[in-house]
ROZA-150203 format. One record per residue: x, y, z of N, C-alpha, C in turn; residue number from 1; residue in three letters. Coordinates in nm, 4 decimals, padded with zeros to 6 digits. Example, Ala and Ser with C-alpha at 12.3 -4.5 7.8 and 13.67 -1.06 7.14 Angstrom:
! ROZA-150203
       nx       ny       nz      cax      cay      caz       cx       cy       cz   k   r
  01.3190 -00.5690  00.7800  01.2300 -00.4500  00.7800  01.3200 -00.3300  00.7800   1 ala
  01.2850 -00.2250  00.7080  01.3670 -00.1060  00.7140  01.2900  00.0030  00.7870   2 ser
! end
This chain:
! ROZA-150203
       nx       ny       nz      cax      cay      caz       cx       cy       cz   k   r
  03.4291 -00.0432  12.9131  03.3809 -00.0325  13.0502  03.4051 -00.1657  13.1199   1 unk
  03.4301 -00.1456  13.2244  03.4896 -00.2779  13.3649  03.3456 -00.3340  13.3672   2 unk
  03.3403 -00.4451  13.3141  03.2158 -00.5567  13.2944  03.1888 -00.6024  13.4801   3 unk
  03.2824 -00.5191  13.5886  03.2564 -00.6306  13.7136  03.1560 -00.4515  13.7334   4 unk
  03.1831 -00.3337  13.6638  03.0480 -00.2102  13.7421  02.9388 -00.2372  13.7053   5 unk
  02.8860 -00.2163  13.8122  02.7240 -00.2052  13.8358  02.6963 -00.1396  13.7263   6 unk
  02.5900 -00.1390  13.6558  02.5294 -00.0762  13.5871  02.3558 -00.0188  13.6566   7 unk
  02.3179  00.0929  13.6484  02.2172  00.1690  13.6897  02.0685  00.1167  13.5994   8 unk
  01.9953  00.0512  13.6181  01.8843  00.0807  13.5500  01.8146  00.2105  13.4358   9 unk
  01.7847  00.2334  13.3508  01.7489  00.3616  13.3279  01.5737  00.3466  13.3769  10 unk
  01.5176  00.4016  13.4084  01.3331  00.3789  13.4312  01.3030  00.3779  13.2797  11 unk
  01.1985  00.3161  13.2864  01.1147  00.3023  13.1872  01.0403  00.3804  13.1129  12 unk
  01.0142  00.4299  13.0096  00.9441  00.5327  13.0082  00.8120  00.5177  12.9973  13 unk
  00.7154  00.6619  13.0410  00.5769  00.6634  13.0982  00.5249  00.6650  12.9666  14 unk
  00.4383  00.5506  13.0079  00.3158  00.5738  12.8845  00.2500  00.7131  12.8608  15 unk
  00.2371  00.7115  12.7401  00.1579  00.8512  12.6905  00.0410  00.8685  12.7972  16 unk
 -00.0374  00.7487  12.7681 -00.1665  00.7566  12.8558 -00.1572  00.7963  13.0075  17 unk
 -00.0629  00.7211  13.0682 -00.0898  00.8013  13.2083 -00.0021  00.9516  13.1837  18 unk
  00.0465  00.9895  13.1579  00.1179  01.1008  13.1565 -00.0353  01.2333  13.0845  19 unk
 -00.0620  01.1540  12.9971 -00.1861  01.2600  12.8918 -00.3508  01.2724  12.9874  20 unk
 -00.3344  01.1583  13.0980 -00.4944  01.1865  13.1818 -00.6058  01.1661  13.1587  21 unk
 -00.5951  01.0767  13.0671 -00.7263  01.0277  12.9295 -00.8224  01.0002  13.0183  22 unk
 -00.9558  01.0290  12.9963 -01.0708  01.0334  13.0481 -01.1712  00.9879  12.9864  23 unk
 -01.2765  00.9140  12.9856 -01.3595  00.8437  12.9114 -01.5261  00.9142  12.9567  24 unk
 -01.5026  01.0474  13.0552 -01.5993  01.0846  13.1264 -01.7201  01.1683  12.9903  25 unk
 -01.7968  01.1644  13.0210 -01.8928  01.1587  12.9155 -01.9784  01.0649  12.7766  26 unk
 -02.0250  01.1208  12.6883 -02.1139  01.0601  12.5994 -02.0579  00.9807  12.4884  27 unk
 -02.1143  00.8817  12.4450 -02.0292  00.7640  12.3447 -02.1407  00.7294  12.2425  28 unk
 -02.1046  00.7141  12.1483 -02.1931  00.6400  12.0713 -02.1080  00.5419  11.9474  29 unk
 -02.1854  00.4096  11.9275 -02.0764  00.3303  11.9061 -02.1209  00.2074  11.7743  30 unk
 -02.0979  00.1899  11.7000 -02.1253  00.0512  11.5999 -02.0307 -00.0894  11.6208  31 unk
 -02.0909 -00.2097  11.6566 -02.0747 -00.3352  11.6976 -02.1117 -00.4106  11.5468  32 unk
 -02.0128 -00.4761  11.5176 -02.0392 -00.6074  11.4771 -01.9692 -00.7392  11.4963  33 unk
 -02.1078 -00.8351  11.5682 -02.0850 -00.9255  11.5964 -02.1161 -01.0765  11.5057  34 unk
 -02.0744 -01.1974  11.5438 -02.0938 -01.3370  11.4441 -02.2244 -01.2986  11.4481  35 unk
 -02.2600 -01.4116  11.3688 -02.3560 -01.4670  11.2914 -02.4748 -01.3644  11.2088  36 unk
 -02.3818 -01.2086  11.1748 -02.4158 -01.1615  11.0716 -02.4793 -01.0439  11.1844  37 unk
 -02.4824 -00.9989  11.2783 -02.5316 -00.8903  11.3949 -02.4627 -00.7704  11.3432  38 unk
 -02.5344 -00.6716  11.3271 -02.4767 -00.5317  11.3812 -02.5405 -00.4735  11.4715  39 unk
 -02.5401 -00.3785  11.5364 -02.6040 -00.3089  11.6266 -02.5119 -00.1379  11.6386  40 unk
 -02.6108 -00.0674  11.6783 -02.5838  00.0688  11.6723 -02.5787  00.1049  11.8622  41 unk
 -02.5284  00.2393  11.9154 -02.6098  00.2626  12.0117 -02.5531  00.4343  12.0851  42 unk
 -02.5288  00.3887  12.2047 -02.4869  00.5066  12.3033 -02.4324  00.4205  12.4593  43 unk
 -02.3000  00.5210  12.4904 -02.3049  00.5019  12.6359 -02.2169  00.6151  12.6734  44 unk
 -02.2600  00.5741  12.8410 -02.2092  00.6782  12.9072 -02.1588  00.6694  13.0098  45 unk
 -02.0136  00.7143  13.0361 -01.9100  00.7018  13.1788 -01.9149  00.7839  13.2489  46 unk
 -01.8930  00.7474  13.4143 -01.7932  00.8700  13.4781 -01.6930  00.7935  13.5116  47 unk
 -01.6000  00.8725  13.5992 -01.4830  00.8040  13.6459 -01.5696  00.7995  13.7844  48 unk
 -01.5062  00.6670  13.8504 -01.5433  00.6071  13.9732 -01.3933  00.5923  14.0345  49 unk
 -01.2215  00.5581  13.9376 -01.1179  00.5478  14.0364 -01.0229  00.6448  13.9586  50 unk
 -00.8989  00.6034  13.9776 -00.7980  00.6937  13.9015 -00.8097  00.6299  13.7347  51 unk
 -00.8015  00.4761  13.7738 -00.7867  00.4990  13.6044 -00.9557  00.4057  13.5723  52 unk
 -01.0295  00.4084  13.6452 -01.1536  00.3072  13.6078 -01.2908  00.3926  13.6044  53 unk
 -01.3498  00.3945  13.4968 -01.4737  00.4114  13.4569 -01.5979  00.3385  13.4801  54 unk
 -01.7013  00.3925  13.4863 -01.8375  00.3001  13.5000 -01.9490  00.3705  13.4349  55 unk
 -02.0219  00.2786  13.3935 -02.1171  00.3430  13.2751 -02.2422  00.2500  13.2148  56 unk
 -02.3702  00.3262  13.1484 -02.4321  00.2504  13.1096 -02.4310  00.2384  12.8838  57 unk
 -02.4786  00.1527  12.8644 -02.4887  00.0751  12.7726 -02.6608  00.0765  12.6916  58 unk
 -02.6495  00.1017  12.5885 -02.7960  00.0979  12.5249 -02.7499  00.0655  12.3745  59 unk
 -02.8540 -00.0431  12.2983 -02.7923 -00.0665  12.1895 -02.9339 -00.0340  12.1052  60 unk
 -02.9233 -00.0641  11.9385 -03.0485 -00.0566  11.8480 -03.1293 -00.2026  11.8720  61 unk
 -03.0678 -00.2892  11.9637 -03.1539 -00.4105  11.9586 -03.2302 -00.3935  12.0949  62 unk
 -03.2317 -00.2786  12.1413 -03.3399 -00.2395  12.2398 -03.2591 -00.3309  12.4250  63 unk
 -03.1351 -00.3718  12.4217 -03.0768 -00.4074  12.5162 -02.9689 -00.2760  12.5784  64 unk
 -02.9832 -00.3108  12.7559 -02.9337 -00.2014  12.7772 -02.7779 -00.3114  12.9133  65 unk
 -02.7063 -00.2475  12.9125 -02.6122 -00.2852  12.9776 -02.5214 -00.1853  13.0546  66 unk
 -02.4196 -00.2439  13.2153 -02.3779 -00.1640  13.2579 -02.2199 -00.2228  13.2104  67 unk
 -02.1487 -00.0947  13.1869 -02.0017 -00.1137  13.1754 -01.8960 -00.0671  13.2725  68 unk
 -01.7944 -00.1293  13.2688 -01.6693 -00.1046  13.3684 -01.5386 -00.1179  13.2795  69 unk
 -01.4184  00.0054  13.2553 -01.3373 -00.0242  13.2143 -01.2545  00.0536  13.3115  70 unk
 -01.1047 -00.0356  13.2565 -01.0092 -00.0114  13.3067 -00.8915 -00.0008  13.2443  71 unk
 -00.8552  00.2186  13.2492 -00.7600  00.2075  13.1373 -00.6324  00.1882  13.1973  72 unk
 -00.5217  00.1340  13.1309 -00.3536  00.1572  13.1499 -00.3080  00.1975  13.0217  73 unk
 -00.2698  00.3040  13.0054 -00.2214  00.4085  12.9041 -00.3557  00.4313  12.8264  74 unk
 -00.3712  00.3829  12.7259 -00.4792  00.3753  12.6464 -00.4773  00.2273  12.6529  75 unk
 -00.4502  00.1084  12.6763 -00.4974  00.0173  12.7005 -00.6710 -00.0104  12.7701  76 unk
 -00.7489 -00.0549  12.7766 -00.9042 -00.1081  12.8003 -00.8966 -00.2078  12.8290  77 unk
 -00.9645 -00.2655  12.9605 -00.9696 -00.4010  12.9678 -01.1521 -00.3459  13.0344  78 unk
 -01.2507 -00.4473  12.9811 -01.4097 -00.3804  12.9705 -01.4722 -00.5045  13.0521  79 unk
 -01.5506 -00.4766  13.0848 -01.6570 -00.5627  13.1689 -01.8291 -00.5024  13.1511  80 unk
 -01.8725 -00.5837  13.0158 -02.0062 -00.5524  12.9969 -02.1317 -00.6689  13.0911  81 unk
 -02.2252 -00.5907  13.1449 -02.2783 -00.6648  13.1848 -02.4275 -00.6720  13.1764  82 unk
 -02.5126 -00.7355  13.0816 -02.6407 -00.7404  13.0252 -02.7199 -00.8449  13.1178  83 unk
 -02.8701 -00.8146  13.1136 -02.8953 -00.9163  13.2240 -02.9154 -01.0811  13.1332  84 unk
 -02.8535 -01.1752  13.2226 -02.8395 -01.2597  13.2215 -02.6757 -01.3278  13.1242  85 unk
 -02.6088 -01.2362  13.0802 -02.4739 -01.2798  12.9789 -02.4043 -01.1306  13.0576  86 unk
 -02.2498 -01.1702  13.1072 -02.1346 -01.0775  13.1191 -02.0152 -01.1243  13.0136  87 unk
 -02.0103 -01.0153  12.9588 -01.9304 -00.9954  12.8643 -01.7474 -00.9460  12.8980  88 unk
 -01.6423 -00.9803  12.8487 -01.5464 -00.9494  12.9021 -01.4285 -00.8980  12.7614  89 unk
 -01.3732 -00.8117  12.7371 -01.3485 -00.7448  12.6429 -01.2038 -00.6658  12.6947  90 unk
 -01.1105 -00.6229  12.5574 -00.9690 -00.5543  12.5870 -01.0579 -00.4256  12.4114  91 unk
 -00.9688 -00.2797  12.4668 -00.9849 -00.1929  12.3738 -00.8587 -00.1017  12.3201  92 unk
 -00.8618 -00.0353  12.2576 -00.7549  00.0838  12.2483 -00.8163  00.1908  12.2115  93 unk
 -00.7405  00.3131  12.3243 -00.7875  00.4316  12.3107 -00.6984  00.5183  12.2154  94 unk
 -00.7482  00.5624  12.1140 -00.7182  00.6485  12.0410 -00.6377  00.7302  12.1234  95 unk
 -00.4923  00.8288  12.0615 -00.3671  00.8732  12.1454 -00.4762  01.0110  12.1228  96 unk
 -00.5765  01.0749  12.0814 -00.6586  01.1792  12.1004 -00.7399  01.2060  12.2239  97 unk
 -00.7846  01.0702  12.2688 -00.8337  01.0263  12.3455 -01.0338  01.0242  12.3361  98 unk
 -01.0443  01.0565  12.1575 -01.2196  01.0639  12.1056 -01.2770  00.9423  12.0802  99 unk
 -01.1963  00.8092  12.0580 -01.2294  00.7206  11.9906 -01.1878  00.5920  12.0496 100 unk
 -01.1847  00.4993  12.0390 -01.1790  00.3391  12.0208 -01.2269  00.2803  12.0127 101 unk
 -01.1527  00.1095  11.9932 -01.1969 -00.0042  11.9401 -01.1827 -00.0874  12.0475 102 unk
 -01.2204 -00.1795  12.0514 -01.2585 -00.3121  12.1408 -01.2825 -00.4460  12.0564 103 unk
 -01.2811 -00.5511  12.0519 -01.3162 -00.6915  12.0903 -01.3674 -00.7268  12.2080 104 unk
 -01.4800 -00.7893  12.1732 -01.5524 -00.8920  12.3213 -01.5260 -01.0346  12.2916 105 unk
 -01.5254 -01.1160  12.4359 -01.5184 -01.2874  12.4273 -01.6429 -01.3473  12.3404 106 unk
 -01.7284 -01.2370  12.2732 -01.8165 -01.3585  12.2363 -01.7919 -01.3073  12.0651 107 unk
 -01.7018 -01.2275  12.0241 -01.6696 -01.2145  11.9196 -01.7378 -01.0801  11.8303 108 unk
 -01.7696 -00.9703  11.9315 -01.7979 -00.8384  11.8809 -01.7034 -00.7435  11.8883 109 unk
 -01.6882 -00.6871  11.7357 -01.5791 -00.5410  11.7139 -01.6655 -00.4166  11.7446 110 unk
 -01.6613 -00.3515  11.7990 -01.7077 -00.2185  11.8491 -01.5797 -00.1266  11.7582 111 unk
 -01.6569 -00.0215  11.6876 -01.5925  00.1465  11.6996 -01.6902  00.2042  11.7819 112 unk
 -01.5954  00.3587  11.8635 -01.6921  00.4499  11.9150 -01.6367  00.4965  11.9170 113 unk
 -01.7003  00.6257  11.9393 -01.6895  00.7906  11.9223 -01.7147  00.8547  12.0475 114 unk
 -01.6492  00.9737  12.0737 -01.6610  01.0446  12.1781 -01.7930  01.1631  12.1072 115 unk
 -01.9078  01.1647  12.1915 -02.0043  01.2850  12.1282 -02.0502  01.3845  12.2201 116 unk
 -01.9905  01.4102  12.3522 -01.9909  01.4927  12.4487 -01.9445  01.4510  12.5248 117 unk
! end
């Protein structure tokens, strides 16, 4: 091929996630462990507020309750916990099912959760 033709871009291809419509709308329940030897158990719960952003509350076994904000791109998570007096800032992955994921927070907590309605 004549190295002086244009060549066409091909597009990129669409993430599973926006193409699949993943929804985080409903019930969660979830196990955290964080440093200095913490676990904690709990529940939360989303709706959708944009196309791809969720909002929701937060309740753990250490009797703390918090509001959350995520924001998916494909199954990508980028989280915004916010407890009174400490905001927490966190990235997750959504399971390609769309029942489950994991997270990391900045202060060094692994979360699993479960989709339970």
């Amino acid at each position: 091929q004549d190295r002086c033709t244009p060549r066409t871009a091909q597009p990129a291809p669409k993430d599973q996630g926006q193409t699949a419509g993943y929804s985080l709308n409903g019930n969660w329940q979830f196990r955290a462990s964080c440093p200095l030897l913490i676990r904690t158990t709990g529940s939360q719960s989303f709706r959708r507020t944009g196309s791809n952003t969720f909002q929701g509350t937060l309740k753990d076994s250490l009797g703390q309750t918090a509001t959350t904000q995520v924001t998916l791109s494909g199954r990508r998570m980028d989280l915004v916990i916010r407890f009174p007096g400490v905001t927490l800032y966190g990235t997750g992955t959504l399971a390609t099912d769309g029942n489950s994921y994991t997270t990391v927070t900045n202060n060094g907590c692994k979360s699993s959760v479960w989709r339970v309605g």
